[in-house]
C-alpha positions, -999 to +999 in steps of 0.1 A: +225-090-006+202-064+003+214-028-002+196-011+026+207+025+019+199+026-016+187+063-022+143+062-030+141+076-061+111+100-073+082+087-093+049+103-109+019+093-093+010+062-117-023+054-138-047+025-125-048-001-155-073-018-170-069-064-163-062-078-195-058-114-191-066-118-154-045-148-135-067-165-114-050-170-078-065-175-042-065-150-015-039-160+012-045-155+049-007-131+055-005-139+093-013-179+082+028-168+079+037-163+121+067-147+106+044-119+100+026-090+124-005-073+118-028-043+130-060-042+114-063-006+112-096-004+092-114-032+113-099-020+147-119+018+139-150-003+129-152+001+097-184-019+079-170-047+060-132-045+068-117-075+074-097-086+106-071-110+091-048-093+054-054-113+030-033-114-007-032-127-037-009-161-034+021-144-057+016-113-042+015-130-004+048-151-017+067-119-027+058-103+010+072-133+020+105-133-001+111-096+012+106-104+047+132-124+045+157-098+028+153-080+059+185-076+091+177-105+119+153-091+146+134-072+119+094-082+112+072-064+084+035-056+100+006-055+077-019-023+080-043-037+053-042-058+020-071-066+004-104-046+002-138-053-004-157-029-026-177-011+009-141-003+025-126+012-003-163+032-010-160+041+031-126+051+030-126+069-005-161+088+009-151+100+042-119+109+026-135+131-003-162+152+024-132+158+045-108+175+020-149+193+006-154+202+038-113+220+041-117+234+007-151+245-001-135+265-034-123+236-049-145+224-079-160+184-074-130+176-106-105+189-079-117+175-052-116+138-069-082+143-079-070+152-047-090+128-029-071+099-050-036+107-045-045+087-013-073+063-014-083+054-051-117+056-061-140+026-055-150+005-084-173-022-094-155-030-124-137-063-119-115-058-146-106-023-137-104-024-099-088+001-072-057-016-061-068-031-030-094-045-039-073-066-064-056-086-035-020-071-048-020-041-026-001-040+005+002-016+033+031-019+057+059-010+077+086-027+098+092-035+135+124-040+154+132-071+174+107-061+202+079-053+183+081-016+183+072+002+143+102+019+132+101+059+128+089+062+093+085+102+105+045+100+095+018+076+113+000+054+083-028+069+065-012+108+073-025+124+040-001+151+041+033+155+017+056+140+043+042+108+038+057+106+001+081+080+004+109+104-010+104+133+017+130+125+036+158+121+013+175+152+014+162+156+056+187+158+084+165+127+096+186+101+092+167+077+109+137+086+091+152+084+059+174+053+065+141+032+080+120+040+048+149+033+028+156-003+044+114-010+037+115+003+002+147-014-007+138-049+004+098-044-012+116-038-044+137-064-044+107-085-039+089-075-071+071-046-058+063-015-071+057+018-043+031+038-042+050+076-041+024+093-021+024+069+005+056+052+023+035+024+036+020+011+001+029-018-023+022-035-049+022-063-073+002-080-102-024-046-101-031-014-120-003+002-106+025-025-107+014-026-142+016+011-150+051+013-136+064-014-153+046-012-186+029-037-188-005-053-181-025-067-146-027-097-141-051-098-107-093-084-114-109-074-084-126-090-057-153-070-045-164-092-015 
């Protein structure tokens, strides 16, 4: 049994490890699973190379699956984005990076890349030391009620501001806010996932970051295309 209100607890922004003994696994077509909804975000706004269907790795797709099902009756998760080849992440990361240059022309290029990856990673080419998506273990989602509507997570995905930590709400007079983020990050958790702090919407497994908050080491490389 799924405790839905569990309080989200605050974590430091986590360090992208280094594969050591990569597993090899497919990438699984998410909405293959009808269970599942999806809004392809990146390919909706045009984005070169972004895919229209999430794909994931087979043990991460089988852990969205498992928390799915932890959810109340009526509930559905909806998938943003998953995977990423190497020219989304690059896109994303880029456009990103000029737009927080362009807000802060003080800040020194060291700055500006460490605020630029708070909230989109920095692309790689190194298979063994991917950004997150682009491992097939990163997943970007939310929940909808029994007529399809997203829940009030109190941010839109991809709002790079401080309210879309996945804490902010706890101590807000937002109940619903708080309780809706809760109910996601509770039932991702239980799954085998690790969250993302800076972002309510992101989850992972078997990558850098999974591996960083559970000390250990990744077990999915990257897929660049």
């Amino acid at each position: 049994m799924i405790a839905y209100d569990n309080p989200i607890p605050v974590f430091s922004f986590p360090v992208n490890k280094p594969v050591g003994v990569a597993a090899d696994e497919p990438l699984v077509c998410i909405t293959d699973d009808s269970s599942f909804l999806s809004q392809p975000v990146y390919f909706e706004q045009g984005i070169p190379g972004a895919v229209k269907e999430p794909m994931l790795r087979k043990g991460a797709f089988e852990r969205l699956q498992k928390a799915a099902s932890f959810l109340p009756a009526g509930y559905r998760l909806l998938v943003f984005d998953a995977w990423r080849p190497y020219a989304v992440q690059k896109g994303l990361y880029d456009t990103y990076y000029e737009q927080l240059r362009k807000q802060n022309p003080q800040w020194s290029a060291e700055k500006l890349a460490e605020e630029t990856r708070f909230f989109v990673s920095p692309p790689s080419t190194d298979i063994m030391n991917p950004s997150v998506h682009a491992s097939g273990g990163a997943v970007d989602v939310t929940i909808t009620d029994a007529d399809g509507n997203m829940l009030d997570m109190g941010t839109a995905f991809d709002d790079f501001t401080s309210l879309a930590n996945t804490a902010a709400f706890e101590q807000s007079d937002n109940e619903t806010v708080r309780n809706n983020r809760r109910m996601l990050y509770n039932c991702m958790v239980a799954a085998g996932f690790c969250n993302l702090p800076s972002e309510w919407w992101h989850y992972d497994y078997g990558n850098g970051f999974w591996a960083c908050f559970n000390n250990t080491e990744p077990i999915y490389k990257g897929i660049l295309e």
